[in-house]
VOGU-3710 file (C-alpha; in Angstrom, 3 decimals, decimal comma):
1> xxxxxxxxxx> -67,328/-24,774/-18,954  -70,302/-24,302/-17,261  -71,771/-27,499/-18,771  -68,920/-29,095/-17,529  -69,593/-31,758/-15,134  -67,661/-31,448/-11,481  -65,349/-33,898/-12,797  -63,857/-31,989/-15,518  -63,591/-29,325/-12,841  -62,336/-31,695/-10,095
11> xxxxxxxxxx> -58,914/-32,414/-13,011  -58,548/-28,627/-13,265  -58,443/-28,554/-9,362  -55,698/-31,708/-8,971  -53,496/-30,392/-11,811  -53,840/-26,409/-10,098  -53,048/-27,891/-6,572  -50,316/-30,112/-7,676  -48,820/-27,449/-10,033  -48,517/-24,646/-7,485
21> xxxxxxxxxx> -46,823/-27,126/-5,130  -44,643/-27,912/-7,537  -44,571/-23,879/-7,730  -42,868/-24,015/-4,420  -40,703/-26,464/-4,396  -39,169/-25,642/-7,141  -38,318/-21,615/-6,358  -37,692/-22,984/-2,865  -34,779/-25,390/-4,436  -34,099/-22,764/-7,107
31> xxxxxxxxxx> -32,377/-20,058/-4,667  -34,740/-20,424/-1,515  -37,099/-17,648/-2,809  -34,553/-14,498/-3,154  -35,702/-14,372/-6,710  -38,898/-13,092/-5,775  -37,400/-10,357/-4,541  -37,068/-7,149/-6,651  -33,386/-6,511/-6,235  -32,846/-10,085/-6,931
41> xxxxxxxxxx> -30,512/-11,219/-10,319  -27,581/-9,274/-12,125  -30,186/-7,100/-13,901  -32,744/-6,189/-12,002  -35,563/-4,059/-13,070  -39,197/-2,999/-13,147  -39,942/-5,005/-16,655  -38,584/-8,326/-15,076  -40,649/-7,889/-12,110  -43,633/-7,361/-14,013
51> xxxxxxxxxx> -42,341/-10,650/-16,018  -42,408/-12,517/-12,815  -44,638/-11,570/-10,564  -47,843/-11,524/-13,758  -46,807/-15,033/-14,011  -46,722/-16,174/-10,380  -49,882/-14,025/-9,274  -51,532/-16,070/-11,997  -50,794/-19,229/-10,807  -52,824/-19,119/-7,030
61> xxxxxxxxxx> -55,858/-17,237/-8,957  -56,142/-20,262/-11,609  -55,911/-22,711/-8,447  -58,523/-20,551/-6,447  -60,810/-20,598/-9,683  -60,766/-24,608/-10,067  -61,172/-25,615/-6,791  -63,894/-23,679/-5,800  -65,924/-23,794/-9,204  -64,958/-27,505/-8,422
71> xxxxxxxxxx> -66,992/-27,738/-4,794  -69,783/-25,721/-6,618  -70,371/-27,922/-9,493  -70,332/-30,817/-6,706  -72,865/-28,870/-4,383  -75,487/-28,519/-7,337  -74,708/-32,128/-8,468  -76,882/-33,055/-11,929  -80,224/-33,563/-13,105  -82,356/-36,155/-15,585
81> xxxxxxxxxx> -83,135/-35,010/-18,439  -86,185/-36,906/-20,879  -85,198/-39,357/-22,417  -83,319/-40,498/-18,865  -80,000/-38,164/-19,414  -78,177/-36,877/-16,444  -76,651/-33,712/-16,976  -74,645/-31,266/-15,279  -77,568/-28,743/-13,323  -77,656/-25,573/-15,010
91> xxxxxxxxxx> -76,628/-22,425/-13,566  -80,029/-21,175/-13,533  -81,417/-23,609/-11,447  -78,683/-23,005/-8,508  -79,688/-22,216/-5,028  -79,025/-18,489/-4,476  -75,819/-18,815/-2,515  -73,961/-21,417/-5,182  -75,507/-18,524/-7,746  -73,716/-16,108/-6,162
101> xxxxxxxxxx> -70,199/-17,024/-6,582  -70,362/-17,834/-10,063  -69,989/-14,247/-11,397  -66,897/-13,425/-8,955  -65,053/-16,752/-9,897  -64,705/-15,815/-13,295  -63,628/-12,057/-12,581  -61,019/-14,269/-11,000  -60,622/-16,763/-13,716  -60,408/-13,498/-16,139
111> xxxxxxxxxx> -57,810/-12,097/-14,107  -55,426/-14,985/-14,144  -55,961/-15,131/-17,623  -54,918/-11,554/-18,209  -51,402/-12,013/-16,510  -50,703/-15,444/-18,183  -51,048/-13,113/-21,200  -48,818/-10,413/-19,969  -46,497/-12,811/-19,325  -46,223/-14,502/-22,954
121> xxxxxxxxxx> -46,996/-11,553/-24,178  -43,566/-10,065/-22,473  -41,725/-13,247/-23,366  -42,425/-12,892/-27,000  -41,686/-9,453/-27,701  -38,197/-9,687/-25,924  -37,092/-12,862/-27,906  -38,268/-11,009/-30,702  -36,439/-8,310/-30,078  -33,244/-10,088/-29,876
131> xxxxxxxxxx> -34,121/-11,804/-33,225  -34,179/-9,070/-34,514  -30,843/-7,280/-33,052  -28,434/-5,410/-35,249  -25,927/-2,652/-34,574  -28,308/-0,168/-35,827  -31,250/-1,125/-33,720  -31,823/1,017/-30,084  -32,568/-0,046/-26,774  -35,147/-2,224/-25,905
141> xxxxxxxxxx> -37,414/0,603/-23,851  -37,551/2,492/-27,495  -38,127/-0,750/-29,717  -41,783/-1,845/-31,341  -41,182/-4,781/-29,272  -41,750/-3,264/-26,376  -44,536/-1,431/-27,331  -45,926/-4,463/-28,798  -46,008/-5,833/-24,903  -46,874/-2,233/-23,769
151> xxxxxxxxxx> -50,039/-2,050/-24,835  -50,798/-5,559/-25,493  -50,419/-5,950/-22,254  -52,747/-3,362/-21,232  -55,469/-4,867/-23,812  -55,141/-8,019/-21,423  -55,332/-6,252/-18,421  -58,737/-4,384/-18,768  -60,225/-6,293/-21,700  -60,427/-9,668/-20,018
161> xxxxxxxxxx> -62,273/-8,661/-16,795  -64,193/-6,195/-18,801  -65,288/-9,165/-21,437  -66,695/-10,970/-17,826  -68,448/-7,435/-16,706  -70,104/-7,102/-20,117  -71,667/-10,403/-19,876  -72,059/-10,569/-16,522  -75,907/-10,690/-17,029  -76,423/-14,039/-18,557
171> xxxxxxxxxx> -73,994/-16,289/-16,382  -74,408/-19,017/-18,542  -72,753/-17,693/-21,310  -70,128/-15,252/-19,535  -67,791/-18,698/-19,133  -67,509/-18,531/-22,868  -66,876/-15,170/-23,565  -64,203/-15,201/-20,990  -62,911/-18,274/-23,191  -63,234/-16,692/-26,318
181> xxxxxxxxxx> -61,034/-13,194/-25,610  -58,283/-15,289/-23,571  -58,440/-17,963/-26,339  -58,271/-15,532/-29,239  -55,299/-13,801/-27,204  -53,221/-16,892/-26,173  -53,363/-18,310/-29,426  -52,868/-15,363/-31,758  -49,278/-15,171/-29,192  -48,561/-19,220/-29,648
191> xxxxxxxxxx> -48,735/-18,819/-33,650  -46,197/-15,969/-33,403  -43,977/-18,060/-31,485  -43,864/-20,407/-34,184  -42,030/-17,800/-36,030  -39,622/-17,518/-33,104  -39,026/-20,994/-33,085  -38,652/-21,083/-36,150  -35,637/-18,953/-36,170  -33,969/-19,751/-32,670
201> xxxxxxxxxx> -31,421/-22,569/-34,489  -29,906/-19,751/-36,813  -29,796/-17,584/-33,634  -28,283/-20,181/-31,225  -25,804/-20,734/-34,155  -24,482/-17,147/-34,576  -24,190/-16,963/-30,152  -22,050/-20,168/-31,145  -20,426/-18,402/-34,145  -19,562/-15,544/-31,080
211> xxxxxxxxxx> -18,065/-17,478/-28,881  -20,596/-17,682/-26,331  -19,811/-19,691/-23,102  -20,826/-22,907/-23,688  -23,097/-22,687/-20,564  -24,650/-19,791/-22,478  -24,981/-22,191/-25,673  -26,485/-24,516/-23,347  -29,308/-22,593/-22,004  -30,402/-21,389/-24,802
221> xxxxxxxxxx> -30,812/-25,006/-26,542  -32,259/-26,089/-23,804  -34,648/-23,309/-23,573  -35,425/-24,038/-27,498  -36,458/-27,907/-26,453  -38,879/-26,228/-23,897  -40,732/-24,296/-26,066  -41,116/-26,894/-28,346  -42,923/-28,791/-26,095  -44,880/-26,236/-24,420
231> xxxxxxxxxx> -46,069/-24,611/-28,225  -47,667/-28,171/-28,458  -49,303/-27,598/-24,996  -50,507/-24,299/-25,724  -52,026/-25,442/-28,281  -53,808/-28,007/-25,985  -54,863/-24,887/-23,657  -56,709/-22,754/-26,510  -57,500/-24,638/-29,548  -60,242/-26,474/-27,585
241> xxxxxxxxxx> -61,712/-23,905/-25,100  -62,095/-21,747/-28,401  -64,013/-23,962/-29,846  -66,461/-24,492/-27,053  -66,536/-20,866/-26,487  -67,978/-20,344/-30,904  -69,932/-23,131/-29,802  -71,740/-21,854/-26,591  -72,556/-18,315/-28,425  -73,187/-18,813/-32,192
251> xxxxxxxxxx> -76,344/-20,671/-33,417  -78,901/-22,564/-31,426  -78,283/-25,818/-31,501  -74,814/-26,106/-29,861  -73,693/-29,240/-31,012  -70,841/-29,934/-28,744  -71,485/-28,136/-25,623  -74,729/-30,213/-25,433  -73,027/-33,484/-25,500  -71,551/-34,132/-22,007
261> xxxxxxxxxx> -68,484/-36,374/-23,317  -67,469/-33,503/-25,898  -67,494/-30,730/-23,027  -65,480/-33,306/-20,923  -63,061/-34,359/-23,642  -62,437/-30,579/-24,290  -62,213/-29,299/-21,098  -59,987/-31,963/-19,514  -57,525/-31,470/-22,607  -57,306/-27,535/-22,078
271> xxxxxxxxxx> -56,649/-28,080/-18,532  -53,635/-30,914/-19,081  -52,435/-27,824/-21,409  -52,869/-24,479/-19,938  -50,708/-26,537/-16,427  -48,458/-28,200/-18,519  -47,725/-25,596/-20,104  -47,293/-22,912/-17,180  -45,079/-25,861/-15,586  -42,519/-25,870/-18,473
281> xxxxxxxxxx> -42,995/-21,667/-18,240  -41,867/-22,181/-14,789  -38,894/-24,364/-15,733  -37,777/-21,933/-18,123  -37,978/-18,600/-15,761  -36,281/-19,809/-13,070  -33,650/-23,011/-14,892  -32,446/-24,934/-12,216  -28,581/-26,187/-12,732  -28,274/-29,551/-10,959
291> xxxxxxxxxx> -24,469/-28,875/-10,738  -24,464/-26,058/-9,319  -26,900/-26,658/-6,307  -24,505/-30,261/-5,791  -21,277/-27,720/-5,038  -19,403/-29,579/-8,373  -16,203/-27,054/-9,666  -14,336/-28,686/-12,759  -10,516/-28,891/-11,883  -8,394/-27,110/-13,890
301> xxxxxxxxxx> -6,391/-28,544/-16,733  -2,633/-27,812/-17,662  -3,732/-27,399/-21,122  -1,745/-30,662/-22,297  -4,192/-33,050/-23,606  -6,726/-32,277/-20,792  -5,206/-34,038/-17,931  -5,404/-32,345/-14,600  -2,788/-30,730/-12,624  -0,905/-32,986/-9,595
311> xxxxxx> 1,361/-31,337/-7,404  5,218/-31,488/-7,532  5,343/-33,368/-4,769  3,602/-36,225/-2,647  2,068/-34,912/0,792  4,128/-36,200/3,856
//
């Protein structure tokens, strides 16, 4: 991304602005922010925590990245390059102070990475986990599953800043890197999914089989329709940022970071997916039941042929 023009950037920064509003509405609607607090839900717990607060301490960071990378890029501006191209100015050739924020925006940028992974990361193991549920299986604490997250999660955690602290001496390159770990890691966990989509029908059929509440039944169908959408999205976040990340540090030439419509085509796409995708994350987390919040109770029946109960006797 740093031969991204301030553009591309200026996209991130609408779509990070607009999604942490919608951040805030939404919990706000949701329960007026009591689930951000740690005793808050009929389980509460250290794990969920972790769950919620990776993903919502991600969301500012990614917003604090775009925007300001975004009034950089515009400060520097471009240059013309023989035979009359205008192209992005290269980091090298920014005045000291722009120069100096480049290498602490993407510690940041790593950092919100890192708990977008813990968060998927934590989502996936759990739903496999209850894939994978039979009477002989223990507790989650003692499963793979959770080790799986356990130390995947710390992998995240150090390995992403640490990929930007490596590189830190060449800050053209340090962009892709960054883009390469977080790439590698979000889409290795979207691929997996696939497997958990792949078997959520036969699951939501046995909670039927159960006799789940239907409101149970519901949730979790709805949840599958989510994910369906936000696998594609994923998708959308990684698949290109990977591929300008192989391209910025194998070979010489550099074929698509060096055309400016290729970088923009690619970098606009992974931003429409990494917020689309964190929005439908968000809508998942924290479902919001329209019924509820409106006050509306069902009346009960009197079990012949559904109709509801009347009194004995009119009201004088």
């Amino acid at each position: 991304m740093s031969n991204a023009s301030p553009t591309a950037y200026l996209l991130w920064a609408i779509l990070s602005v607009l999604f942490l509003g919608f951040l805030i509405y939404h919990l706000w609607s949701y329960d007026r922010f009591q689930c951000l607090r740690w005793s808050s839900g009929r389980q509460p717990g250290a794990f969920k925590r972790v769950m919620t607060y990776s993903y919502l301490a991600s969301v500012p960071l990614f917003t604090v990245y775009s925007v300001a990378y975004t009034v950089l890029k515009y400060r520097e501006g471009f240059i013309i390059l023989p035979p009359d191209t205008i192209f992005p100015r290269p980091i090298e050739m920014y005045t000291d102070p722009s120069r100096a924020w480049v290498l602490p925006l993407n510690f940041i940028f790593s950092f919100a990475w890192a708990l977008e992974l813990v968060t998927h990361l934590e989502e996936l193991a759990f739903w496999l986990y209850l894939l994978h549920q039979t009477p002989e299986k223990g507790e989650w604490f003692e499963s793979w599953e959770y080790k799986f997250w356990y130390w995947g999660s710390i992998v995240s955690i150090i390995g992403m800043p640490l990929a930007c602290l490596i590189t830190r001496k060449n800050l053209n390159t340090v962009d892709a890197y960054i883009f390469l770990c977080g790439s590698c890691g979000s889409l290795s966990t979207t691929v997996v999914f696939l497997y958990v989509l792949w078997r959520f029908p036969r699951f939501i059929r046995h909670v039927k089989a159960e006799g789940a509440d239907p409101t149970v039944v519901v949730r979790l169908a709805t949840f599958y329709q989510l994910n369906l959408a936000r696998v594609v999205f994923r998708f959308f976040f990684t698949v290109p940022l990977l591929m300008l990340a192989l391209d910025g540090i194998t070979g010489s030439s550099h074929p698509l970071n060096s055309h400016l419509y290729v970088v923009h085509f690619l970098v606009m796409i992974g931003g429409v997916g990494c917020f689309v995708s964190s929005a439908i994350t968000l809508l998942i987390f924290f479902p919001r039941s329209i019924l509820r919040e409106a006050g509306y109770r069902p009346k009960p029946t009197n079990g012949r042929g559904g109709r509801r109960d009347r009194p004995n006797s009119r009201p004088k």
